[in-house]
C-alpha positions as CSV (number, residue, x, y, z in Angstrom):
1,X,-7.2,33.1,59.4
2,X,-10.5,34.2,58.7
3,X,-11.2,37.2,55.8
4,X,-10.8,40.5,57.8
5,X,-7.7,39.3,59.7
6,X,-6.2,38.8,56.3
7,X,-6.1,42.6,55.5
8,X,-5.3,43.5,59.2
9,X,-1.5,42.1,58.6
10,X,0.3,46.0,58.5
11,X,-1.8,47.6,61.6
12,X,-4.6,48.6,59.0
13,X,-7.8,50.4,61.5
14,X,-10.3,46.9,62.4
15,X,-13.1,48.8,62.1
16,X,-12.3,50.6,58.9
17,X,-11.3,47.2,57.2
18,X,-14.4,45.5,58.6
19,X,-17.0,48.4,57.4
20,X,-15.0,48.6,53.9
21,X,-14.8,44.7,53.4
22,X,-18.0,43.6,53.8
23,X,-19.8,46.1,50.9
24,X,-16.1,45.6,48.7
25,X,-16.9,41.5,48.7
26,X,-20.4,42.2,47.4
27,X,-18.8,44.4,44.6
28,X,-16.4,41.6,43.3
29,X,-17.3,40.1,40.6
30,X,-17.2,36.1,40.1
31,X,-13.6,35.8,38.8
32,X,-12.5,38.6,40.7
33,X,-10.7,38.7,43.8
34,X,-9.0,41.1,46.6
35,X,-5.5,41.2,46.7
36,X,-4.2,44.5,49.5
37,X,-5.9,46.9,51.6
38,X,-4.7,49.5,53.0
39,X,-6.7,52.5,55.3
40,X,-5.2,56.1,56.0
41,X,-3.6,57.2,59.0
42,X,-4.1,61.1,59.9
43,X,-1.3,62.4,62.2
44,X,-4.1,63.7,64.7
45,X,-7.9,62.9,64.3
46,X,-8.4,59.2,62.0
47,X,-12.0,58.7,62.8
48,X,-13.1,58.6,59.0
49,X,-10.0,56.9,57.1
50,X,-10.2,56.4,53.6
51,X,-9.1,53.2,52.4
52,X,-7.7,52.0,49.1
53,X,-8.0,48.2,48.2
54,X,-6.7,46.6,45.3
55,X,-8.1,43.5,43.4
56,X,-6.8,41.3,40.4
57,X,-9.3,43.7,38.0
58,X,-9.1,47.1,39.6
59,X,-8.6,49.5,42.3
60,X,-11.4,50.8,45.0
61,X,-11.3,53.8,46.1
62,X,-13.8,54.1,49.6
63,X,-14.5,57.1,50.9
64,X,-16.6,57.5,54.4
65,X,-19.8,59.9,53.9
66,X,-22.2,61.3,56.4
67,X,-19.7,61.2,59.2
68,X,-19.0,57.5,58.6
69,X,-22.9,56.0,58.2
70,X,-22.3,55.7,54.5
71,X,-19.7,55.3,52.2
72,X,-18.6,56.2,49.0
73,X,-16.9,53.9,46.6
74,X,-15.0,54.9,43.1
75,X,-13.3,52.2,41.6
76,X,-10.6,52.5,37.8
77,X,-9.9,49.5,36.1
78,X,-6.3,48.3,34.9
79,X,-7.0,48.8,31.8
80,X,-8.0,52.5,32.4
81,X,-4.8,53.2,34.4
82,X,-1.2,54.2,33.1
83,X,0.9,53.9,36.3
84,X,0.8,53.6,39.6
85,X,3.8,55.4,42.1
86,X,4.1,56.2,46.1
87,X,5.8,58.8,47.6
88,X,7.3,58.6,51.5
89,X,6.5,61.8,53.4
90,X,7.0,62.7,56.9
91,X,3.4,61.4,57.9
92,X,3.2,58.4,55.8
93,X,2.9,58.0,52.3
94,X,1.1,59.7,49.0
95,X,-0.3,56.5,46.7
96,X,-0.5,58.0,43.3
97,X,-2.7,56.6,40.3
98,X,-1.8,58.1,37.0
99,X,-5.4,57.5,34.3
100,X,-4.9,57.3,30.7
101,X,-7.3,59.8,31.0
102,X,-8.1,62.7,33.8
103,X,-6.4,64.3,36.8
104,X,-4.1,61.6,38.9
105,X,-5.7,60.3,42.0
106,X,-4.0,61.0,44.7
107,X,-4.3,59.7,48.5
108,X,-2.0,60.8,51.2
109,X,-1.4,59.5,54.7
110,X,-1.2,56.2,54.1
111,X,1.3,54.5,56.7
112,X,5.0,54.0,54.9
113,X,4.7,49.8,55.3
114,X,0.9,50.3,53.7
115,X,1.9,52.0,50.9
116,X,4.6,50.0,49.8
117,X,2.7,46.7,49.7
118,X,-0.3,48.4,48.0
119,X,2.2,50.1,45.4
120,X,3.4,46.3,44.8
121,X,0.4,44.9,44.4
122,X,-0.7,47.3,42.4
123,X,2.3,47.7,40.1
124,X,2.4,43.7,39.9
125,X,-1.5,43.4,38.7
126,X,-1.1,46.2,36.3
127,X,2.1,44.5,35.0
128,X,0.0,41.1,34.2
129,X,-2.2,43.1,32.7
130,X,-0.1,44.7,30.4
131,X,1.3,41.6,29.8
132,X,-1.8,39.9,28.9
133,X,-2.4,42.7,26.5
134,X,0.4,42.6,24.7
135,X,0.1,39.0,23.9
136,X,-3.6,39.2,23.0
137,X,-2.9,42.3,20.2
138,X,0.4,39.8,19.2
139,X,-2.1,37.0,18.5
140,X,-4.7,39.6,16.9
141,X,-1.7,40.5,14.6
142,X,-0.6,37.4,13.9
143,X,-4.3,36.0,12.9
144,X,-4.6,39.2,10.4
145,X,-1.6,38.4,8.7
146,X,-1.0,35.2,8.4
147,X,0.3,33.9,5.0
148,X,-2.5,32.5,2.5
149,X,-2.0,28.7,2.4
150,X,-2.6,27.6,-0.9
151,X,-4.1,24.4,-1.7
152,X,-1.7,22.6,-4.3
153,X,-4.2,19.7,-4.4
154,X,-7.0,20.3,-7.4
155,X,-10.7,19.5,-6.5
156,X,-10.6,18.0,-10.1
157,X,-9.0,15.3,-11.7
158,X,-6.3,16.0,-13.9
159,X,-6.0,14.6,-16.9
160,X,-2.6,12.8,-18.1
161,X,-1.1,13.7,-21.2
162,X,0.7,10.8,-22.7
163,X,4.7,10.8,-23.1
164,X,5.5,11.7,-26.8
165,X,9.4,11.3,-27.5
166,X,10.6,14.1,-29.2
167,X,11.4,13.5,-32.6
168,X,15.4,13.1,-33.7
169,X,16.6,15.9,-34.9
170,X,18.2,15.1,-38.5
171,X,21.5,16.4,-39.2
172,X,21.8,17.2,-43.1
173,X,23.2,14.7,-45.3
174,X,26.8,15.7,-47.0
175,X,27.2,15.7,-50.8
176,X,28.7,12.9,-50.8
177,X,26.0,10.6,-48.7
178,X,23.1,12.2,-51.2
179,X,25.1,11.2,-54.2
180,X,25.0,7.4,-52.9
181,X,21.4,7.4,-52.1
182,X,20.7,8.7,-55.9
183,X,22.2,6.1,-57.2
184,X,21.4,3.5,-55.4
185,X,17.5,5.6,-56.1
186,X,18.4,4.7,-59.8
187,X,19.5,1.4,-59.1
188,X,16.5,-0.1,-57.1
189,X,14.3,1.6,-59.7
190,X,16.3,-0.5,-62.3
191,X,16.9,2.6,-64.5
192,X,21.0,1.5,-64.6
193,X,22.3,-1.9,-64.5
194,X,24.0,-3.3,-61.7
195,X,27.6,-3.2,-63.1
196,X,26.9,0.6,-63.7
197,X,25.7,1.0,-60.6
198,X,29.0,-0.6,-58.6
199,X,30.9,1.5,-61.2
200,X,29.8,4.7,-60.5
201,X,29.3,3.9,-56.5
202,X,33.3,3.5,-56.5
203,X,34.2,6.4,-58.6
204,X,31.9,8.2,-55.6
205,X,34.1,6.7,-53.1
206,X,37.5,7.2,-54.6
207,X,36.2,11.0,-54.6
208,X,36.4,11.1,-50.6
């Protein structure tokens, strides 16, 4: 199947898709490509359809000028539209672009099985695109709050403090334990004889 048969797959016009396809291909750019196109149908005279075509960055809008020698092409990227809708008529179908910004674009006559496959491929690429949005600003928010990680190892050597052991905490001696260590004071120091001294330690004792 070559390129034009591609887009002649709902009874689009031949010659409208042939005129329109040629100068839409030179308008892609290198990541770009067409997805649906779709050409108007008047009840009574279709000599100059419009067509609508919609690609994975944007939608064309191609207009015929100069009865058909030139034509005219408007195109509004995802990212500039809000919605996209369709509405069946008795001739056809309205294909409705609603901009963040402006009037809605509005094309009628396009044929009923036309306009539902270009309000799905529209709807689905603006969807991704949304999507994509979405998780881009997530990861913007996520970089510009993420939690300071702080470094717990020092660029400098610390120095060790050696381990003192605390120091025993002395309970106070009772009258009766000072009285002993007197003596036995007076004793060492020879200031009372020993006999005194074992005298005086058992008086002391038999106080208890």
């Amino acid at each position: 199947m070559n390129l034009i048969d591609r887009f002649l797959s709902d009874e689009q016009d031949p010659k409208a898709v042939e005129k329109v396809l040629g100068k839409l291909n030179d308008m892609l750019t290198a990541s770009e490509e067409l997805i649906y196109l779709a050409v108007q149908k008047r009840p009574a005279v279709n000599l100059l359809p419009d067509c609508i075509a919609v690609s994975t960055k944007r939608i064309f809008y191609c207009t015929p000028g100069n009865l058909g020698f030139t034509m005219n092409f408007k195109d509004i990227s995802w990212k500039s539209i809000k919605e996209v809708s369709f509405k069946e008529e008795i001739f056809g179908s309205k294909f409705i672009c609603v901009p963040l910004h402006g009037e809605n674009i509005i094309t009628e006559y396009i044929p009923k099985v036309q306009a539902r496959k270009l309000y799905q491929a529209a709807y689905e690429q603006l969807e991704d695109f949304k999507e994509q949005q979405r998780l881009e600003d997530l990861d913007e928010r996520r970089s510009s709050t993420s939690p300071v990680t702080v470094n717990t190892l020092s660029a400098e050597p610390v120095e060790e403090k050696p381990f003192v052991r605390p120091a025993p905490v002395e309970e106070p001696e009772d009258e009766t334990t000072l009285k002993l260590r007197k003596l036995k004071t007076l004793y060492d120091k020879h200031l009372i004889t020993q006999e005194e001294y074992e005298a005086k330690k058992a008086d002391i004792l038999d106080s208890l």
